[in-house]
N, C-alpha and C positions, 0 to 999 in steps of 0.2 A: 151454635150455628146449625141454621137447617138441612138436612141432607141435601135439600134441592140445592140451597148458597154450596155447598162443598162438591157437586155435581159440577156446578157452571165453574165453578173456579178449576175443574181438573183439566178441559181443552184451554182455558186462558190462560193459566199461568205458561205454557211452554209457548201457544201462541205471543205471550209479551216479549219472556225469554228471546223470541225470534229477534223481534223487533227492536228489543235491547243491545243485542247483541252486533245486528248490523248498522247500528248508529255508532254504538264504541268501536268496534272493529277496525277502525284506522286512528282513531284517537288516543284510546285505552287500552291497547291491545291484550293488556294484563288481567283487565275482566272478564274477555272473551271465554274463557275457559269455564270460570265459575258461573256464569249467564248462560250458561247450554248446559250445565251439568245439574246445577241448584233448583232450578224452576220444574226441571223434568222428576228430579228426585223427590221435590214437592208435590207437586200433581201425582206420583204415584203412592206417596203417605196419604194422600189424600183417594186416593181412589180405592184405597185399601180401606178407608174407614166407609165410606159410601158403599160397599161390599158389605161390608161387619154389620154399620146400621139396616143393610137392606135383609142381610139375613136367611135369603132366599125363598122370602116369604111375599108379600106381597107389593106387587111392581110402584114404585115412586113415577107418578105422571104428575107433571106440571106442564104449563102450556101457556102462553101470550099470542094473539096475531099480530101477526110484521104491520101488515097493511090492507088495508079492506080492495080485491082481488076484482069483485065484481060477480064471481062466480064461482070454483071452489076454492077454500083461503085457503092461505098460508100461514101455519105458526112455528112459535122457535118452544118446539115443545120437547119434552126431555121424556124416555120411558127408558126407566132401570127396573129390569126384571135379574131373574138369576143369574142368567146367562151375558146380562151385558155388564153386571156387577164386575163379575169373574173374569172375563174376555178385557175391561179395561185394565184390570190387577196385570193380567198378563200381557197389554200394551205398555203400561206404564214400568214394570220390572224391564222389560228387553230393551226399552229407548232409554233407560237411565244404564242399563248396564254398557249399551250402545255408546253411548256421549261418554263414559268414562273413560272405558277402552280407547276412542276414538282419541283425546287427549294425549296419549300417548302414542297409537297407532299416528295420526298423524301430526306428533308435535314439531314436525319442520315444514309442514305446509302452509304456503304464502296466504291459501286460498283456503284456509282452513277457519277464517272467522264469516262467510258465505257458507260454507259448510255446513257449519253448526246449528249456523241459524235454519237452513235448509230441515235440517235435520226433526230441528225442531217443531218447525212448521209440517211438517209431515207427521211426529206425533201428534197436534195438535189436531189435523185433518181427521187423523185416526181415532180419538176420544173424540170427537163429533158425531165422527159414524156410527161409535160402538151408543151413545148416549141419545143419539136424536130419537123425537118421537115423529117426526115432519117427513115425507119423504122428499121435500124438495130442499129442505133443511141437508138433512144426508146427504144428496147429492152434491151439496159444494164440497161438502167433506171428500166426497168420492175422487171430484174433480180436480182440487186442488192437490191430493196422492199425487194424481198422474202428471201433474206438472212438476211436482214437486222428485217424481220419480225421473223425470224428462231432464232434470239438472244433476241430479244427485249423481244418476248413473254416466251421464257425460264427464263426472267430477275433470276423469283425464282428458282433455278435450284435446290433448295436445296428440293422441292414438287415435289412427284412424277407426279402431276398431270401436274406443269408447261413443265417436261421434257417433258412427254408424248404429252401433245399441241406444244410444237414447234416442233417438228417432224412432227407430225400428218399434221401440216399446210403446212410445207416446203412437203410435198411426196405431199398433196391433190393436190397441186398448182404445184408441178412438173409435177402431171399426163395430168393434163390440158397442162402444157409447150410443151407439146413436139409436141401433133399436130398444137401447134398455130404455133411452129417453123417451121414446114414444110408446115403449111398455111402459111408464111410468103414468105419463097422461092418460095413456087409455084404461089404467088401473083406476086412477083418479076419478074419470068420465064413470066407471061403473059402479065406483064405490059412493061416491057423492065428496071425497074427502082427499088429504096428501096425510092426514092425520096415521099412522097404523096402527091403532087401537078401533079407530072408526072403520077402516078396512078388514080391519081381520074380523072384528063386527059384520059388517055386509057380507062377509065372505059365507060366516054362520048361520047367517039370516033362513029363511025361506026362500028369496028369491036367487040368492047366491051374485055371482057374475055371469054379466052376459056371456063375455068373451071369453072362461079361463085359459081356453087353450093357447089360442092366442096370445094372451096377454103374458102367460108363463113361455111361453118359447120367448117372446121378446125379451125378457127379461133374463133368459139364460144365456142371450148374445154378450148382452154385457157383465153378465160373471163367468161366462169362459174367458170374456178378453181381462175382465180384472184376475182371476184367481187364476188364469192360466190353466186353464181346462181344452180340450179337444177339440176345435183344429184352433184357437186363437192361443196355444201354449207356446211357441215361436218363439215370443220374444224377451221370454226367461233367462233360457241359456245364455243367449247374447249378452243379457246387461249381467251379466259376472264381468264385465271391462270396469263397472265402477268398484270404487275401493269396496273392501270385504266388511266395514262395517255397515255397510249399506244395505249389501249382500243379504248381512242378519237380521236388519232391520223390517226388509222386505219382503223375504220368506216366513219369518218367524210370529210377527205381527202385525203388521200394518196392512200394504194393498193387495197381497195375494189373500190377505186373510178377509180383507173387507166382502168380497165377492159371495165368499160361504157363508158368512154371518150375516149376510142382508139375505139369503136363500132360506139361513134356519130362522131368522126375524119373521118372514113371512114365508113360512111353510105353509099355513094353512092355503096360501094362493095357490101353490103349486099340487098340491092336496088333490084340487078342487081339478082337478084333469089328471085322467088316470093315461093318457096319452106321453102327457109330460114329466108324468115321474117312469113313465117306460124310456123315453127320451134322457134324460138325467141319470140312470143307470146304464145307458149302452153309453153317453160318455164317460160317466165316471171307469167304466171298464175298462173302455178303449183308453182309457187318460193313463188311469195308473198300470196296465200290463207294457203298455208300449214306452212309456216313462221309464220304467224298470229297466228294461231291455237295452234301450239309452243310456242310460246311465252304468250300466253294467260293461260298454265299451268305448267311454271318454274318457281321454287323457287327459284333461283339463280339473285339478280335484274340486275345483269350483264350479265345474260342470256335472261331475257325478252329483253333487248336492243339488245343484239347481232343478237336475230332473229325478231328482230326489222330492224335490218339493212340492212338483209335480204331479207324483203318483203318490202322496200321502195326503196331497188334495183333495186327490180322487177316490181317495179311502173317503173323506169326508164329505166328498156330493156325490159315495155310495150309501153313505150313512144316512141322507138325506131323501136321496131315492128311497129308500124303504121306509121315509118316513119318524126317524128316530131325530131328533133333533139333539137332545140330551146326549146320543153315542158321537157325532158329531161335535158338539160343542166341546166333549171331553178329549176327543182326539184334539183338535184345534187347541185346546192349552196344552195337552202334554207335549205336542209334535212344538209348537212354540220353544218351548224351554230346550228341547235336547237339539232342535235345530240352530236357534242361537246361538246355541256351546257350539255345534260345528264349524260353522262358518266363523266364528270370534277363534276357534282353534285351527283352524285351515289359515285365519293371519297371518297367526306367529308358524304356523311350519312354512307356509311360503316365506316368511322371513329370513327362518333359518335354513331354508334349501337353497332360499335366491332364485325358486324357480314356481310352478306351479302346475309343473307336469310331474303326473305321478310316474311314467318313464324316466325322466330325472331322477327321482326319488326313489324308485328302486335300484337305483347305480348310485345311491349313497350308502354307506355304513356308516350309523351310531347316531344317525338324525334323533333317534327317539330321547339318547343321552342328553344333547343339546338342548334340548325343550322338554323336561320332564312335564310339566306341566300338564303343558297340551299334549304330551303322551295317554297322561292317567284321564285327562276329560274327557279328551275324544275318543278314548275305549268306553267310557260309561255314556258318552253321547250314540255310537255306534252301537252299543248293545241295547240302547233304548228304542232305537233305530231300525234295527232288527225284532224288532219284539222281543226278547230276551230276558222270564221273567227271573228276578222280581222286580226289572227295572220300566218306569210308566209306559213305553209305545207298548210292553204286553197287554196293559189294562185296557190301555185307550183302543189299541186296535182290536185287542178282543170282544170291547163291546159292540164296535162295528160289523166284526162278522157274528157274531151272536146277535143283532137285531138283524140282520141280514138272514142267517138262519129260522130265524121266529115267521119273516115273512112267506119263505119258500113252503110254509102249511100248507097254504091258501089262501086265495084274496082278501087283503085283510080290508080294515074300513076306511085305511089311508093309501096303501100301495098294492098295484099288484103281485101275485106271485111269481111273475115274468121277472119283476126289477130286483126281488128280492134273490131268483138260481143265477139272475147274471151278474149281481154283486156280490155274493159268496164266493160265485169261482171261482171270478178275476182277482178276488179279495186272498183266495191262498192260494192261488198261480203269483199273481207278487209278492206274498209275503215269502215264497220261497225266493226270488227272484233279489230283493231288497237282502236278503240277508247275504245272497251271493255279492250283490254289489259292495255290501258294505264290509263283510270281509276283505274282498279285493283289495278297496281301497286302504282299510288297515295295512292289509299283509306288502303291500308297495309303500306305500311312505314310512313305515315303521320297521321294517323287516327286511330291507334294502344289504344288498351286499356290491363290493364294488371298491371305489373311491372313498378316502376319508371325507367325512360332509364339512363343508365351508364352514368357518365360524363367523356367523353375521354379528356376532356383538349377543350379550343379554338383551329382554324384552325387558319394557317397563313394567314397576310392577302394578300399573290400576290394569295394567292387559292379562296378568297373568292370574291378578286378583278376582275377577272379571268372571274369569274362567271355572273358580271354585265356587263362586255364587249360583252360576247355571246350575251346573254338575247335584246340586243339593234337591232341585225338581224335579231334574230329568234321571235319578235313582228313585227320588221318593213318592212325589206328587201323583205314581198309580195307585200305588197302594195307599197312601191318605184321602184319597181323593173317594173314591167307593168306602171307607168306613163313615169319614165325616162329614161331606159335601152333598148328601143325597139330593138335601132340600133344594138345593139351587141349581138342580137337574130336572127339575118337576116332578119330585120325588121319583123317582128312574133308580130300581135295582142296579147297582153299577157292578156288582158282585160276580168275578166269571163262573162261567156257565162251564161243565166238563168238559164237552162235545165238543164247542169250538178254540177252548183251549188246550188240547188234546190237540187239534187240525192245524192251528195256528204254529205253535210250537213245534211240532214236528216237520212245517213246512221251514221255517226259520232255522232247524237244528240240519235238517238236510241242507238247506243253501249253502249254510255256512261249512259243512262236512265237506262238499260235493266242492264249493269254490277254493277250499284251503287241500284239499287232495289234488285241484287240477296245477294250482300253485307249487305243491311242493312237485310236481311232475314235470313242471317249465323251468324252474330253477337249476335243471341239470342240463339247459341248454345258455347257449349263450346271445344275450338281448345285443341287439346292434342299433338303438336308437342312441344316438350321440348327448353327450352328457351340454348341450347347448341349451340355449334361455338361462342360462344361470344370470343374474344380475350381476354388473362387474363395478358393481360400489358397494361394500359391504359396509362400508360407513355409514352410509343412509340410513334413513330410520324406514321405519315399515312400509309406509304407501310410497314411499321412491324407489324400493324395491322391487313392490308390487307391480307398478306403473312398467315399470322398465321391461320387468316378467312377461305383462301381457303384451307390452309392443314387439318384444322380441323373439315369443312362443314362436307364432305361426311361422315366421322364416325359417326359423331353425329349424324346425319339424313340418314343415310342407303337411300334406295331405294325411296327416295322423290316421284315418280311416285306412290307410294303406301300406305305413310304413313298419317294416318290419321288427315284432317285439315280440318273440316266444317267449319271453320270460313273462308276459301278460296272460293271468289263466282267464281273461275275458275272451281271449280271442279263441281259445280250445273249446270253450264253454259255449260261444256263439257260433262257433265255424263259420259257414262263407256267411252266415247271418250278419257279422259284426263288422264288416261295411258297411253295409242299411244301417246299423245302431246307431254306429260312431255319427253317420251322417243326419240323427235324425230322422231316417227313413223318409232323405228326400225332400221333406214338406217343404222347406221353403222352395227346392227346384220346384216344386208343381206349383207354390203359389208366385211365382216369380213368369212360370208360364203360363198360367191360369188368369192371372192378378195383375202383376209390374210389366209385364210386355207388351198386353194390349193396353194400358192404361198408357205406357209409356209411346205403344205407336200411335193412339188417339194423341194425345201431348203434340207429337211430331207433327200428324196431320193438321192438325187446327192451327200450329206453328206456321207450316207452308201455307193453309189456306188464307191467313191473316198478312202474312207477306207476301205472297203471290197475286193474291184477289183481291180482298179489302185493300191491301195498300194499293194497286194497280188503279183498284176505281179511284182510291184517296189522291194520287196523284195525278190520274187523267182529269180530276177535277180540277184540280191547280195547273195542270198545261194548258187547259185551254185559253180560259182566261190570258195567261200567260203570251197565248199566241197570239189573238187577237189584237191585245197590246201593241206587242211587239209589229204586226201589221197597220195599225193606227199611226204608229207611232212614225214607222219607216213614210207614211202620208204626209206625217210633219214636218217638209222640209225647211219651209222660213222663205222659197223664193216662190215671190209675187206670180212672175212670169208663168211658172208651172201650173200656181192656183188656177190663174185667168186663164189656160190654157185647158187646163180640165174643165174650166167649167164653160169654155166653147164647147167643148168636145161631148159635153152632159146634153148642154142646148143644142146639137145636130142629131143626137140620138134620143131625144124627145120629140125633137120635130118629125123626124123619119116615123117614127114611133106614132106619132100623130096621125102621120100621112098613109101609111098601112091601115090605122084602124076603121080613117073616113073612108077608103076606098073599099074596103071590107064591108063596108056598111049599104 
């Protein structure tokens, strides 16, 4: 079988799988299970061999047109280079470890054979992306994420909070939609092509792009609103209301991830304007130090990851700012693996706390005995997390600020030395920042003193199993990764450099010093947030737990940004800062009065005007008629007498009428 046949069969087999799945799904319900697990764990044997065969040598293009366009066509073209080899390896491992877990995590939901198929069909969207060579090919890929994200994260539809996040995400990420679509065309308009082989050709050329400035700022609207980058990163946090395998699915691979990898697919666009790799480094900055900051004072543990996710983003479209695509692509798989493990390990400890506030969980004793597990993964997730060598986020994130450093020379031939001091800085102001957070949230869920912790029952074991699968990348995959994989990095030294592993490390060994000394300084005080949100069905299996946790979070604990928790060293650490943290520093208030309030009094006014005025005319045209009738009608009496009586009475005022005009005359 030819690479190319084992290529297309890797987005169609989960895509069938979908499809399988929701036909038996009330019939069969017994297959349900194996039809979302089988087809995914296929397509990832198989995307693994399409990596092996490709070798990181020379990219596999294949290519048919759809249909004859008129003017630039359209094909279902396929380009595997090194980089999409690899990045599919790492779709395919996190949606099959995804759908296993899930099986368990949610083995009592009604609405769990929708689900899966869901599920599916989002990896399937996501091996489109990673494989297409077309860019209007890619874009269905792109688009059907986002609807696909629009249901997945509603799962609990029955929480107002779940409704509220999947809207919230589906508009965020449409507002971004719409200039990338017209940065897409007018890429196309300069290129001659949707092909990106044929573009990133044009791009090479002599004549280059007319427009690139342009063309890359549009196209950065819609990977801030997909990868959740600065100011479209909003509606991240929020969708932690869908269940947590979702959570992983969508930070660790799929559409947070699609946004960077269509930026490093075509770098050479963004290349081509030295304005917009300056622009791409002041977000990537602003993304990952205020992300940090965030996340270093939520109470929610699915929210410190979420903006977790955020700012390790922004490691990667700082990696890109300077031009490195390889320090990029490398971060992107390693940040994959150990953020998977998080979120797939933050399941089962919401399971077994009943809650999902890490205030909760620091008012339990012996949580960590309950879930060994996810004790021992989530400290190797965490330290990978942190940078912490010898575990991969040191490799990956070393190579970022070490190409970040290379640039701060001097203008080099891809980026300036502008993009390259504001991605270093930002790059170890959070690497100190990230290691405070994720200490934090260790030393609270795991280090709790208090209450004995509820026994929710054992986890299943494909969840726990699940767990040790990740745990084997997110130790290993840095350091394998820089001896064996050069080739499929564009031969790219992956090898750290002293200087920034020296900076890095020392930034991560301070956070974590600095947040676990402000911790053990709180712990001699006493936390007064109330041990409430615990779920009060320990029978349930995991997502009815879950479900219940986040409908009941917010009551119980009102205005988290304010409620009083000294035993939290986030809050000594941020001082009066860690109101703005917690709140997100605001942004949705400003876009709410920026945004949803004029939007929302135009709505109003056009409402009044259409009731007030159009309908007014609409009905003064129906009265008149109306009247006149009604005047005719009252004419129609039926007696004679009246008739012949008017029509004397017409014949004297004709005559009269007459007799005036002759005499006038």
């Amino acid at each position: 079988m030819t690479t190319t046949t084992l290529a297309v069969l890797v987005p169609l087999l989960p895509f069938l799988g979908a499809v399988a799945g929701l036909l038996t799904g009330r019939t069969a319900p017994a297959f349900v299970r194996p039809l979302a697990a089988l087809p995914t764990l296929a397509a990832f044997v198989l995307a693994v061999l399409v990596a092996v065969r490709q070798g990181g040598g020379r990219a596999v293009d294949a290519a048919t047109e759809l249909t004859p366009t008129g003017s630039v066509p359209i094909e279902l073209a396929l380009h595997i280079d090194g980089f999409a080899a690899l990045v599919a390896v790492l779709v395919g491992l996190v949606a099959t470890c995804v759908q296993i877990y899930s099986t368990g995590y949610l083995r009592d939901d009604p609405r769990y054979p929708s689900y899966a198929a869901l599920v599916s069909l989002f990896t399937s969207a996501m091996f489109l992306v990673v494989y297409s060579g077309d860019l209007m090919v890619l874009l269905v890929g792109w688009e059907i994420m986002g609807i696909c994200s629009y249901f997945l994260v509603g799962h609990y539809w029955e929480t107002p909070q779940a409704r509220a996040a999947s809207l919230k995400a589906f508009l965020v990420t449409k507002l971004g939609d719409v200039p990338f679509l017209i940065g897409l065309f007018a890429l196309a308009g300069d290129a001659g092509s949707f092909r990106i082989t044929k573009i990133l050709g044009a791009v090479a050329s002599d004549g280059g792009l007319d427009h690139p400035t342009v063309i890359a700022l549009l196209l950065l609207a819609g990977v801030a609103g997909k990868s959740a980058q600065f100011p479209l990163h909003t509606w991240l946090p929020d969708a932690m209301a869908g269940p947590t395998p979702v959570s992983a699915l969508i930070h660790a691979a799929t559409m947070v991830a699609a946004g960077v990898y269509f930026t490093a697919r075509l770098l050479p666009v963004f290349e081509a304007s030295d304005a917009a790799m300056v622009v791409l480094s002041v977000l990537a900055a602003v993304t990952m130090t205020g992300s940090a900051l965030a996340a270093l004072a939520q109470d929610d543990i699915k929210r410190v990851l979420a903006y977790s996710t955020i700012g390790q983003l922004g490691y990667l479209t700082g990696a890109l700012a300077v031009a490195d695509r390889g320090a990029a692509v490398f971060h992107l798989l390693s940040h994959g693996a150990f953020k998977a493990l998080l979120f797939l390990a933050a399941g089962v400890l919401i399971h077994a706390a009943g809650t999902n506030s890490l205030a909760a969980m620091s008012r339990m004793r012996g949580l960590r005995d309950r879930v060994p597990d996810a004790y021992w993964t989530m400290t190797v997730a965490l330290l990978a997390l942190a940078a912490i060598p010898p575990f991969s986020g040191f490799f990956s994130k070393e190579s970022v600020l070490a190409a970040a450093e290379h640039v701060t020379g001097g203008h080099t031939e891809h980026a300036p030395a502008a993009a390259g001091w504001t991605v270093l800085v930002a790059g170890l102001l959070t690497a100190l920042l990230t290691a405070g957070y994720a200490t934090r949230l260790w030393l609270l869920a795991f280090r709790g003193h208090g209450t004995e912790a509820p026994d929710h029952g054992g986890q299943p074991v494909t969840m726990n199993a699940v767990l040790w699968v990740l745990a084997i990348p997110s130790l290993a995959f840095g350091g394998l990764a820089f001896r064996l994989l050069p080739d499929w990095f564009d031969g790219r030294d992956l090898t750290p450099t002293l200087t920034t592993s020296v900076l890095g490390t020392g930034a991560a060994l301070v956070g974590g010093i600095v947040t676990y000394g402000a911790w053990r300084h709180t712990t001699a005080l006493t936390a007064r947030v109330p041990l409430g949100a615990v779920a009060a069905h320990p029978e349930g299996d995991a997502g009815a737990v879950e479900a219940e946790a986040i409908a009941s979070h917010a009551p119980a604990y009102g205005d988290t940004a304010r409620a009083p928790d000294p035993a939290d060293p986030g809050r000594l650490l941020l001082g009066p800062l860690h109101r703005h943290a917690a709140a997100g520093f605001h942004l949705d208030a400003v876009y709410a009065a920026l945004l949803v309030r004029p939007v929302l009094a135009g709505a109003s006014l056009v409402r009044f005007l259409d009731r007030e005025v159009v309908d007014a005319y609409v009905r003064g045209a129906g009265a008149l008629p109306r009247v006149l009738g009604a005047a005719v009608r009252r004419a129609q009496t039926g007696n004679v007498q009246t008739y012949v009586s008017a029509l004397l009475a017409g014949t004297v005022v004709l005559a009269v009428a007459a007799v005036l005009v002759a005499t006038g005359a």
